[in-house]
N, C-alpha and C positions, 0 to 999 in steps of 0.2 A: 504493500500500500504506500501512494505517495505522501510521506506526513506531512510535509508543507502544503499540499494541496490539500489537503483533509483539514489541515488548522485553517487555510483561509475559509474553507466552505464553512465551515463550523461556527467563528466567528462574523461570518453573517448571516448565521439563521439561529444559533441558538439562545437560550436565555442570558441575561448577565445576570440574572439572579436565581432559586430555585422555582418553579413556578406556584403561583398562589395554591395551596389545598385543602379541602374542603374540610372545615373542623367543625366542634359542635355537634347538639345530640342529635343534629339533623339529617345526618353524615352519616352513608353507607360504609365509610372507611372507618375500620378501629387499628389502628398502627402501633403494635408494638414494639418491630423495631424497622427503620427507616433502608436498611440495606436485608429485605427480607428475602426469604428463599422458601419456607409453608407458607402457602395461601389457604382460606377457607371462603369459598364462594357460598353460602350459604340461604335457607328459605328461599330458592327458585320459583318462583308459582309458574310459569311454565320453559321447558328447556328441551330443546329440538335437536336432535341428531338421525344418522341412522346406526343400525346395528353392526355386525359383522356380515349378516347376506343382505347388506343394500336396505334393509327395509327400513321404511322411515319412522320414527318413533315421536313418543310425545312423553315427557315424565314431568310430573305436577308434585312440586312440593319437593325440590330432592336437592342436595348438597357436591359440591364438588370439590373435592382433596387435592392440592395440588403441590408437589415439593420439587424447587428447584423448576424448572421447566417444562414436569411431565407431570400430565393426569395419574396419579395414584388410586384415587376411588372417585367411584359415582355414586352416591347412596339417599334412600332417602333421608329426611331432614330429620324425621325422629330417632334416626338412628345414631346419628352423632355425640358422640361422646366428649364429654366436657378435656377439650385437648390445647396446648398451648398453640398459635399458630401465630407467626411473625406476622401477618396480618389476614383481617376477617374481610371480608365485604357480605354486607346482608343485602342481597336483591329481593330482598320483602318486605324493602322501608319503603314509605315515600308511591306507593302506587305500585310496586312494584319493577321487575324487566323480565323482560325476555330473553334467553341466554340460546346463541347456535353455536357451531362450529365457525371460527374465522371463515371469511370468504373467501377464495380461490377466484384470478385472474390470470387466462391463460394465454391469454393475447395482447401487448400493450408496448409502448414506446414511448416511457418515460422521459426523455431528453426534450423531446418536443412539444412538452408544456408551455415554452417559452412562445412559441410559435399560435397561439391560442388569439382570434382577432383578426389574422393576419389573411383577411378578407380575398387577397390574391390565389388564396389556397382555396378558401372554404366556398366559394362560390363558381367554382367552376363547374363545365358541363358533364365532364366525367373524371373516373380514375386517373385515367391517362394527364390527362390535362393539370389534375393536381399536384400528379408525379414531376411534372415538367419543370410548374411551378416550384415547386418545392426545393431543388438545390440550390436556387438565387438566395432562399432567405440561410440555411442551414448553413452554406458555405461562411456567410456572415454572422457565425454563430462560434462565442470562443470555448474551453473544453472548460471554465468556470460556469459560464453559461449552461452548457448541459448539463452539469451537474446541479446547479439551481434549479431547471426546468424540475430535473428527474426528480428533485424534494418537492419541488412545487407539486408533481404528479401524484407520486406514494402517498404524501399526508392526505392529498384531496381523499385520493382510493382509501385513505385510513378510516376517514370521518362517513364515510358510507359504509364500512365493513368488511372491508379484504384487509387481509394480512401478509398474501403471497398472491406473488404476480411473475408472470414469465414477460421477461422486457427483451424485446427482441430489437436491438439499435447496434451503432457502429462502432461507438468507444467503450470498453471495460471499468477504466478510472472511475469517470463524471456516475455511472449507473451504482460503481461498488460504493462511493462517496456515499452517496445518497442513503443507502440499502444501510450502510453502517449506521449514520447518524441515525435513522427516523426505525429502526431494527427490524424493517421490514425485512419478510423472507423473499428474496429473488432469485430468480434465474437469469442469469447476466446471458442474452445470446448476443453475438458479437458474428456481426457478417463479416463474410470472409471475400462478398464479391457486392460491393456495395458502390453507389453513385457519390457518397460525399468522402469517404477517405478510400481511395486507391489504393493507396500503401497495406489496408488490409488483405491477410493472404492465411491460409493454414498454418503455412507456418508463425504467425504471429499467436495464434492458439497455442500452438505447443510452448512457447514464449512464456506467455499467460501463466499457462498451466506451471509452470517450472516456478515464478515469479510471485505467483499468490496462493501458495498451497495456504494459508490461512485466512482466507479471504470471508467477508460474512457472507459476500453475493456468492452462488455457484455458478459457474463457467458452462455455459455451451454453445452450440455452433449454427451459424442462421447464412441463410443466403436471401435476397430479398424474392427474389423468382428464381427459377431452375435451370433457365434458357438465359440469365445473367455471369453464369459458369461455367466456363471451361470444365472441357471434358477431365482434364489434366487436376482442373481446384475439387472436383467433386471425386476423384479417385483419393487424391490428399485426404479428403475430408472422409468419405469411409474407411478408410486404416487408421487414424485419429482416435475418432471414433470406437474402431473397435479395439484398439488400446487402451483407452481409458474411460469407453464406456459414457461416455454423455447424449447431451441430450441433441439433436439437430432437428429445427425449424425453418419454414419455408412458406412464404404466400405460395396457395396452390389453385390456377383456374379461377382465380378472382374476376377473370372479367372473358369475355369472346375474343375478345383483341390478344390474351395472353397465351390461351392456348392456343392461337392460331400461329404465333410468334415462334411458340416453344416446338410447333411441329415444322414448320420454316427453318428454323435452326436444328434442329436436334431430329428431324424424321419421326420423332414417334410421341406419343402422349405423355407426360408429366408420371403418372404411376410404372410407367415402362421403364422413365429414366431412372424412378426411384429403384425400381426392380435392379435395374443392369446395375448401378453403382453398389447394391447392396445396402438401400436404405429402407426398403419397405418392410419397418419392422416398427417394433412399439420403442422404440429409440428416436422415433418418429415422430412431430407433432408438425402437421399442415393447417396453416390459419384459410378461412374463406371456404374454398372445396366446393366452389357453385359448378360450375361446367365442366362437370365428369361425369361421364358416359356411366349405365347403370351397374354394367361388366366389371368397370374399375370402384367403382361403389363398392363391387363385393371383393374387389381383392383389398382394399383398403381395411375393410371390414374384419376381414378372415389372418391378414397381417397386422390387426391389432394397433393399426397406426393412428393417434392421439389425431381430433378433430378443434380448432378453435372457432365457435360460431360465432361471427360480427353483425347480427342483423341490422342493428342502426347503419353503422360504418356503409354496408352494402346495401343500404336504402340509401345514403345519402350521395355516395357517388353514384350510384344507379349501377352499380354492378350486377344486378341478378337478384335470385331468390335461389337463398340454400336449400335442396332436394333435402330435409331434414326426415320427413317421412320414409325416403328412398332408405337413407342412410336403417334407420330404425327398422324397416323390415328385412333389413339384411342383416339383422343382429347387432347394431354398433352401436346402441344409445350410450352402452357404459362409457365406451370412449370419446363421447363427446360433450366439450365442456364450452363456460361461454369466455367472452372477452370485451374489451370497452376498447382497441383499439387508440388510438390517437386523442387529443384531443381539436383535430381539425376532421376528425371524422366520429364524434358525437359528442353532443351538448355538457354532457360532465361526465365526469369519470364515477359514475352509480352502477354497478355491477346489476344490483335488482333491478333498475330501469331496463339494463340487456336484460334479462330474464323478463319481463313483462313484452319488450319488442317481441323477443322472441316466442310470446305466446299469442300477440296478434297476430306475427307475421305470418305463423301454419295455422291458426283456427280455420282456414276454410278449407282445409282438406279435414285435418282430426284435432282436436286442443290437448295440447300439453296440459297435464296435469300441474300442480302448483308443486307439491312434491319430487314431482321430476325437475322441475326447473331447480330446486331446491339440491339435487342431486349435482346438477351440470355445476350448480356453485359452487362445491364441497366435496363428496364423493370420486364424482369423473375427475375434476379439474387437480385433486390428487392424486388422482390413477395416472392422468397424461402425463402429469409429470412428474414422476415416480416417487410423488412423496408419501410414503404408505404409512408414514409417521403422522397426517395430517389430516384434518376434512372431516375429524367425526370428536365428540367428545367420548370418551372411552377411557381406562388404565391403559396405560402405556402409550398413550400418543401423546402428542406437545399440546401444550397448555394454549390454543389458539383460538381465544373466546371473542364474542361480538356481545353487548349489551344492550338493549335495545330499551327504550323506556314501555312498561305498559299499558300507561295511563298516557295517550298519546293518539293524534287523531291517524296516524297509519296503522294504528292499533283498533281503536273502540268504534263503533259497538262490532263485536265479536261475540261469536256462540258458545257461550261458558259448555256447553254439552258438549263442543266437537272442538279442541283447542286447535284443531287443524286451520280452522276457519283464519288464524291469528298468521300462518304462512299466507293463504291468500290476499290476506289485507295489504300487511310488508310489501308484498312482489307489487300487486296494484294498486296503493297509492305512497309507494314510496318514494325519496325522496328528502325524507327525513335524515340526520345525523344520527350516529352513536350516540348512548348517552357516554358509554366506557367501550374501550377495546386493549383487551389483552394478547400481547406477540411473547408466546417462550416464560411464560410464566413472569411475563411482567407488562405492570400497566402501562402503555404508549400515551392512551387516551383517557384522561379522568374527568365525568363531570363536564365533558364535551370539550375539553382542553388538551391539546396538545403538551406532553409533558416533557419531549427533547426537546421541540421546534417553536420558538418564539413565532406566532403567526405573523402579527403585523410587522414584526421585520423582513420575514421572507414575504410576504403580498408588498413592501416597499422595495425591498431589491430585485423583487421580479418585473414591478413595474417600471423600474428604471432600467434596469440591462435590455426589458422588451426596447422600450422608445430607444438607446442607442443601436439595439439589432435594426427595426427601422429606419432610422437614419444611414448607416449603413448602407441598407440595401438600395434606398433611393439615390445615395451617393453614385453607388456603381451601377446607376441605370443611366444617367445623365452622362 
């Protein structure tokens, strides 16, 4: 890790002091000592996961033991035993919360938070066209700057309920800066055949890998399209790969223009290439996946290769409509999870908004269930990307909670008889913030506050390095 880079980011987003917390007997927090390692999340009135076979549950009233980082027990509430715990939180003060599983983001581009506004982008008539646009502003983008986006982005994704995101951009640094400071869990992908730094190559992965074995982000391997690689970078990048076992990402079939491109260049369809290189495997994670043919549907399916669905994103450039039904009768629902993309390709960074799009977007053939959407958030979105430690509250997984308030209008009125009814509300009118969110058995969010990241210093350094990117850009248009 760069420490001088890491101290200046640091020093401009975090606090100069501890941040205010919430004391008084009004106060879900009892703190007994300030550098804690037990946690007791305690009186739940409702708390949502799923099992061990997928199925979705609902448990009322029940307590959560947590030491160090990892779920230890799940129990109910009367069963707890009067035990010392370096700090308590009661979610049965105050109206209550709602407790799930951290949310999972499988598709996203942290760095270009900064880039939010920048109307050149957001208004064009299609992908293509955005794409065009897009290196004018990036190029005039310095690696402080995406490193500020990439906090700009995480915390946003924080206060809506994700905790782990797969970032798939061009620099390692600015992403792992970010992932450190705000402890978010990421998947740092780093393209290897990308339009804004050229100098990226496989071998700079191997680099990486040698350079950050302690790194917080984890390392893996993106290309932006298929038909952007040499034949020569995608051989590199499968023996990589099968050496050390990561993770490689790719926009696949996002639009008509790409797989027409990719069979122009390359003779054959995008899962063929992944075939011949030795990529169609659950090592695998393709974002988009609209124009593929029903055949590759099922090889897709049958090689277990991780799906990232962007409904907004692919509504808003007019890419297509993902065959999600296709996908689901060929067996793949487990592997498919969602994403929030860019933030020049949807409105904010609200994981349950994608899961609401995505349940507009297929009602007219069949409707997703709210449970299923619930799955794509948590379940799948740690299956694709092999975090099997993740995505369910249980013993033995990481302490990665979302608190929700439940006296709250994304909440009430709800059918006290069917607490499910309390998923359907969340996904369709949400929107709402965290009240709390816990990453790794420790608080990020308390009390709807950011507790690394001073906000209004980073919304004032983000909006000052925005207007110099700006000016910039219009510099070297003239």
């Amino acid at each position: 890790m760069r420490t001088k880079f890491f101290k200046q980011i640091e020093q401009d987003v975090s606090f100069s002091a501890d941040p205010q917390r919430e004391k008084g007997r009004r106060s879900r927090y009892i703190v007994n000592k300030s550098k804690y390692r037990t946690v007791l999340v305690r009186n739940i009135p409702f708390l949502f996961t799923c099992d061990k076979y997928d199925k979705l549950q609902y448990l009322v009233n029940h307590s959560i033991v947590i030491k160090d980082d990892v779920i230890a027990d799940v129990i109910p509430s009367s069963k707890i035993k009067k035990r010392d715990f370096d700090l308590v939180y009661d979610a049965g003060k105050r109206g209550g919360a709602v407790v799930m599983p951290g949310l999972i983001n499988a598709h996203a581009h942290p760095p270009m938070y900064l880039l939010r506004s920048s109307m050149d982008l957001d208004e064009g008539e299609s992908i293509h066209e955005t794409l065009a646009n897009l290196p004018l502003w990036e190029r005039e983008m310095t690696q402080r700057d995406f490193a500020l986006g990439a906090i700009g982005d995480l915390t946003e994704q924080q206060k809506f309920g994700a905790t782990t995101t797969f970032s798939h951009y061009n620099f390692f640094h600015p992403v792992e800066c970010a992932s450190r400071l705000t402890k978010h869990n990421v998947i740092n992908g780093i393209s290897v055949a990308t339009h804004v730094s050229t100098k990226n190559s496989p071998e700079l992965i191997e680099k990486l890998l040698a350079e950050n074995k302690n790194s917080h982000s984890k390392l893996a391997m993106t290309v932006h399209y298929l038909h952007k690689a040499k034949p020569s970078v995608l051989k590199k990048i499968s023996a990589i790969i099968k050496r050390n076992n990561l993770l490689f990402s790719c926009h696949m079939a996002e639009s008509r223009e790409v797989v027409e491109e990719t069979l122009k260049k390359y003779g054959m369809a995008e899962v063929d290439i992944l075939e011949k290189y030795n990529l169609l495997n659950n090592n695998t994670l393709v974002s988009h996946a609209i124009h593929v043919k029903e055949k590759d549907i099922k090889r897709l399916v049958e090689a277990k290769v991780g799906i990232a669905h962007l409904p907004t994103s692919n509504r808003i450039h007019k890419s297509g409509t993902f065959p999600f039904w296709d996908y689901h009768e060929a067996g793949g629902f487990k592997t498919i999870a969602l994403g929030t993309d860019s933030v020049i390709s949807k409105s904010r960074l609200d994981i349950l908004t994608e899961a609401y799009r995505a349940r507009t977007t297929h009602l007219y053939v069949r409707t997703i269930k709210f449970g299923s959407l619930f799955k794509m958030m948590t379940v799948n979105g740690a299956r694709v990307l092999h975090m099997n430690d993740r995505g369910r509250i249980a013993p033995g997984f990481k302490a990665d909670l979302v608190f929700w308030k439940l006296k709250d209008r994304s909440f009430i009125p709800y059918d006290k008889h069917n607490p499910f009814t309390l998923l359907g509300n969340i996904t369709t009118h949400s929107g709402r913030t965290v009240r709390d969110l816990m990453i790794n058995g420790k608080f990020v969010i308390k009390n709807r506050k950011h507790q690394l990241v001073d906000e209004s210093k980073l919304l004032n350094v983000l909006q000052n390095r925005h207007m110099r990117m700006r000016r910039r850009v219009e510099e070297g248009r003239e």
